[in-house]
C-alpha positions, 0 to 999 in steps of 0.5 A, a space after each residue: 500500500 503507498 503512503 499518503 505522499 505517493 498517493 498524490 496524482 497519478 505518478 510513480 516510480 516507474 519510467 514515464 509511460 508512453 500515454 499518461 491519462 493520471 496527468 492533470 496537465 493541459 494535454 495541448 501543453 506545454 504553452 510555447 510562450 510560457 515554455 521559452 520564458 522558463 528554458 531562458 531564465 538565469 537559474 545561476 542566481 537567486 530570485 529577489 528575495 521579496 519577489 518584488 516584481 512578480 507580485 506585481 505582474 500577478 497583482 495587476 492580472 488579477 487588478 489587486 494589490 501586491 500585497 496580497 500576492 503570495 508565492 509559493 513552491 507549488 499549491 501543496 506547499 501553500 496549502 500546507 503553509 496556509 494550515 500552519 498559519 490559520 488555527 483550528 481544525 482543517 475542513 474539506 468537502 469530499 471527496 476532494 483533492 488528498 494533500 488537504 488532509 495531508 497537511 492537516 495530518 503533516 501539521 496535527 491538527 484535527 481533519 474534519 470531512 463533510 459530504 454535503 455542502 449543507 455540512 460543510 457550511 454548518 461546520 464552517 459556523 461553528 468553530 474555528 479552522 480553515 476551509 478548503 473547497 476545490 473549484 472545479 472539485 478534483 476527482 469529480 468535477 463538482 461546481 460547488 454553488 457560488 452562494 455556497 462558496 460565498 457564504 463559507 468565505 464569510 463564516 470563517 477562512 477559506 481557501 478556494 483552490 482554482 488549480 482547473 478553473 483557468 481549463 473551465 469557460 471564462 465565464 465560468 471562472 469570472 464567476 467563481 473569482 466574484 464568489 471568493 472575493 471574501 476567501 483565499 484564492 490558490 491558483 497553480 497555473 502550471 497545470 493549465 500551461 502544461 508545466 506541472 514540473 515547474 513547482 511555482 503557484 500563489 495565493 491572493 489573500 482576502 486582506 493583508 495577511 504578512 503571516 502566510 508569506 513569512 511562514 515560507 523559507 528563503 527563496 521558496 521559488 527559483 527563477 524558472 518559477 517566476 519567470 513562468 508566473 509572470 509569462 503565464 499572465 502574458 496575453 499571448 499566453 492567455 490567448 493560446 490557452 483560451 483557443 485551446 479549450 474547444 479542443 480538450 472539450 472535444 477530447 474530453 467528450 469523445 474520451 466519455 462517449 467511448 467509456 460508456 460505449 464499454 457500459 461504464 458509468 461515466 463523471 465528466 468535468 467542465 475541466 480536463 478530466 474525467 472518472 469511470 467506474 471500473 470496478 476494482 480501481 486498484 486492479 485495473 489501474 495496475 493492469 492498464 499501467 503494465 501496458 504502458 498506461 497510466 490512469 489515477 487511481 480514485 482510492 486516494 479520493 475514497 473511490 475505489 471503484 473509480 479511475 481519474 482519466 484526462 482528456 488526451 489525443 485520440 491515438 492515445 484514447 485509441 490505445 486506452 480503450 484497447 487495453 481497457 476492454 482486456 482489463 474489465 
């Protein structure tokens, strides 16, 4: 059995496959603007220490302030930074995204789960803690209600983690943003860009809040993260992953249509993934893995009938299903 760290995603130890279904990065990736401003920069020094101006590029993208900019060595690292500067108990609304209850337990405080946002809000009242509500939930692609979000910002802190909203219809994200104004906005763009191994996220605080950026070490971030934060604010950038979005949907839709054309039961997202019940997860995700696939396996999330698989190319959607038919 893998321990809670190996747990996350989909990767392992094994060589890269040849088609990666667990990936939760843009299968048109990596972005071309985004990739040459992260292969040019000066790695042979350190950042500014303050990383002065990158909270500005990431200020006024979002039309904020600087100083509620905060820079972090990808979501989970601020995820575990917000935990142990916010007192009280970690809430989540399951199943969702596991380094929530990993920082929790990484930093001893209590882990409270809540099936049903009505729960979730009412445990939200009641005590002190901090929230975390992901938007579009990962593994199941909910769209939490933006009252329920907006509400939940005002009964205590939250953090609304928007890891696959940029992958969403703009509107869509414009809409979430408005809703969390009141709560802490986790953004980590490398999925969107195709970047997943350039550890670079930030936060936007509802107010000044020093604490969260002074809980981090030095130069939590190198330059190849910073350069990639600030190109992924760059309207060239923000072009080719705005013209990308009809292609994954197209992808996404048929990756569905085909899983239920095999008498699966299928959970589609507005993002770039999707779930299948399978079954046996555990089974069939080390099936489809010694044929040189790789899905997520959804025991991580709790669903263990349940795999985790991203929109990709056809050819590669041709081969999962092959193997998949043998597997089931």
């Amino acid at each position: 059995m893998p321990d809670s760290h190996s747990m996350h995603g989909g990767t392992d130890s094994l060589p890269d496959p040849r088609y990666d279904f667990s990936t939760n990065a843009n299968p048109l990736g990596p972005c071309p603007s985004v990739l040459a401003r992260v292969r040019n920069a000066d790695v042979t020094r350190y950042p500014d220490p303050l990383y002065t101006r990158v909270r500005e590029v990431l200020a006024a993208f979002h039309q904020t302030s600087p100083e509620r900019i905060v820079v972090g060595a990808g979501a989970s690292e601020l995820i575990l930074r917000l935990i142990r500067c916010i007192d009280g108990p970690v809430r989540q609304l399951v199943p969702t995204f596991s380094e929530y209850g990993l920082g929790a337990r990484l930093a001893g405080r209590r882990l409270m789960s809540a099936r049903s946002t009505a729960a979730f809000l009412r445990a939200q009242s009641a005590r002190p803690g901090v929230g975390f509500v992901c938007w579009p939930n990962n593994p199941t692609g909910e769209l939490w209600p933006l009252d329920f979000v907006a509400a939940a910002a005002r009964a205590g802190p939250l953090v609304v983690d928007l890891a696959y909203a940029p992958l969403c219809d703009a509107s869509l994200t414009a809409a979430i943003e408005t809703a969390a104004g009141a709560a802490y906005r986790l953004y980590s763009p490398n999925k969107a860009f195709g970047l997943t191994g350039v550890r670079g996220a930030y936060l936007i605080t509802p107010r000044i809040d020093r604490r969260i950026a002074h809980a981090a070490p030095s130069w939590v971030i190198g330059r190849d993260a910073v350069a990639f934060l600030e190109a992924a604010c760059d309207p060239e950038a923000r072009a080719w992953l705005a013209q990308g979005l009809p292609q994954l949907k197209r992808w996404r839709t048929r990756l569905a249509r085909s899983l239920q054309q095999l008498g699966l039961q299928v959970r589609e997202s507005p993002a770039t993934f999707l779930m299948a019940k399978v079954g046996n997860a555990t089974r069939v995700a080390a099936h489809l893995r010694n044929h040189d696939l790789r899905v997520r396996d959804g025991s991580s999330f709790g669903l263990r009938q349940w795999i985790r698989l991203s929109a990709q190319p056809v050819q590669a959607q041709k081969a999962l299903m092959a193997v998949l038919r043998t597997a089931l």
